[in-house]
C-alpha distance (Angstrom), angle and dihedral (degrees) to the residues before:
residue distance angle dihedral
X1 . . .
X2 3.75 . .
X3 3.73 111.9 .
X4 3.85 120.4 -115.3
X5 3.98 106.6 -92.7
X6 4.13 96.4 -163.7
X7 3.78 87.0 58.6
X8 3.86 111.1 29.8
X9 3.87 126.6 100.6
X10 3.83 90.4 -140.6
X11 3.69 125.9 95.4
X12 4.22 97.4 -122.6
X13 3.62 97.1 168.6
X14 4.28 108.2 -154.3
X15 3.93 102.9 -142.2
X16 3.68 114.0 -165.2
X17 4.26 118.8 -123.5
X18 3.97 84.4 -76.9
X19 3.92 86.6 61.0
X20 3.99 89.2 -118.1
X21 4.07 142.4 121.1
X22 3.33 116.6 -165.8
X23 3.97 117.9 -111.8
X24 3.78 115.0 -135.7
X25 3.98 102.1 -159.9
X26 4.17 122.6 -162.5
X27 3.51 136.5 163.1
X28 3.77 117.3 -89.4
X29 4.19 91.0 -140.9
X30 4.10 104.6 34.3
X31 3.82 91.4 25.3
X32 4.10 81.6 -136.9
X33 3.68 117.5 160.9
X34 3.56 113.6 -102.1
X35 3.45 116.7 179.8
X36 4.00 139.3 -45.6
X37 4.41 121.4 -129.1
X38 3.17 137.0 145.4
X39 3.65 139.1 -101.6
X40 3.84 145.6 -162.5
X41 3.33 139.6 -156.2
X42 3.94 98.8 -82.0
X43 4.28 85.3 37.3
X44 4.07 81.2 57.5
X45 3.96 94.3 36.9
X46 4.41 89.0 46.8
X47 3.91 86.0 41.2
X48 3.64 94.6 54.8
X49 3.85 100.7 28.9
X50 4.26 86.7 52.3
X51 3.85 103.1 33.2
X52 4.06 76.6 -134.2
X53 4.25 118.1 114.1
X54 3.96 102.8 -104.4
X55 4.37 106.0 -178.2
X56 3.78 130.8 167.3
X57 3.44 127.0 -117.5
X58 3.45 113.9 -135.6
X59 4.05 90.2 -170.6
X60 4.07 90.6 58.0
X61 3.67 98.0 23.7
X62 3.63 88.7 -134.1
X63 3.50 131.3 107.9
X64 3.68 127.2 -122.3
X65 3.89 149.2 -176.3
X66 3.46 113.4 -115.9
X67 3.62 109.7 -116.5
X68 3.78 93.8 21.2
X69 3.72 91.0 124.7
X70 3.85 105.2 20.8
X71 4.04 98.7 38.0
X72 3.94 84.7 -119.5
X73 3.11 97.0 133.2
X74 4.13 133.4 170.4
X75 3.19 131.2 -137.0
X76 3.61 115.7 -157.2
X77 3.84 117.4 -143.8
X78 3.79 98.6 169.7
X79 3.73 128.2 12.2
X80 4.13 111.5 -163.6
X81 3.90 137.0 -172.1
X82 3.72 133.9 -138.1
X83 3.57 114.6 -118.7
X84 3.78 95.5 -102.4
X85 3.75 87.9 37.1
X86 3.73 101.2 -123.6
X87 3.53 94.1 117.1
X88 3.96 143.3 51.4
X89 3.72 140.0 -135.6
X90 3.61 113.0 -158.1
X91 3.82 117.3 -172.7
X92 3.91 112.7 -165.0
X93 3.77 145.6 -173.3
X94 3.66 96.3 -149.0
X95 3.54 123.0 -143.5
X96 4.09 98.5 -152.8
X97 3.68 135.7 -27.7
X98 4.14 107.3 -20.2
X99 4.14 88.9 -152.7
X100 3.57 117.3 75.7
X101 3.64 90.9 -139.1
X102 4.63 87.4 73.3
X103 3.98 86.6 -103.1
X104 3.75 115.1 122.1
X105 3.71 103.5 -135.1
X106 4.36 115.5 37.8
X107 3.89 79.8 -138.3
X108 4.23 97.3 74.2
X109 4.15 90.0 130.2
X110 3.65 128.5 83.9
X111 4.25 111.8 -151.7
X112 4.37 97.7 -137.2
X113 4.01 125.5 -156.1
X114 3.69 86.4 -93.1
X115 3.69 102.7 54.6
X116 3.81 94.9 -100.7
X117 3.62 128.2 138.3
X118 4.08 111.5 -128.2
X119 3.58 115.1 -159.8
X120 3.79 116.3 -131.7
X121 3.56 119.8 -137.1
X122 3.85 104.2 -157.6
X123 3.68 98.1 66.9
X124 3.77 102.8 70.9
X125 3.88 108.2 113.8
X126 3.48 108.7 -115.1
């Protein structure tokens, strides 16, 4: 009998039929949303095991370090669970820009009335 995930003290992550939870990431000082992924069980397992963010990409099928390419690195301080456990909190010290595209956050557009895209100023990394 599966044990009840809103009251356990045991981290029983619930992966969906891809064998994923989605990863929520935000800065440990501004509390800024980052970015959201995915992870695994071994993205979890390398996560926790490393203190560095491990996701999988579900557009290579591979997973991957953040930062193993760009230096951009984060450094997880906290990593929390959703009370039925299907999705992750990571809070980060980031070592750079967390999008690929040099901004800090991966959520620099605004969705207007209209169905435009505004660009938002504050989240270039300076």
């Amino acid at each position: 009998m599966e044990q009840n995930r809103d009251s356990t003290d045991r981290f029983l992550p619930r992966f969906d039929a891809a064998g994923l939870v989605t990863a929520i990431v935000v800065d440990a000082d501004t509390r800024a949303l980052l970015m959201v992924a995915h992870m695994n069980a071994e993205a979890i397992e390398r996560t926790r095991a490393t203190g560095q963010a491990h996701f999988w990409s579900r557009s290579r099928r591979a997973l991957w370090r953040k930062g193993e390419t760009s230096g951009n690195g984060l450094n997880v301080a906290e990593m929390r669970v959703d009370c039925d456990q299907d999705a992750l909190l990571l809070v980060v010290h980031p070592a750079g820009p967390a999008c690929h595209t040099g901004r800090r956050s991966c959520f620099y557009r605004r969705i207007d009335a209209d169905g435009g895209l505004t660009f938002l100023d504050d989240d270039v990394q300076g």
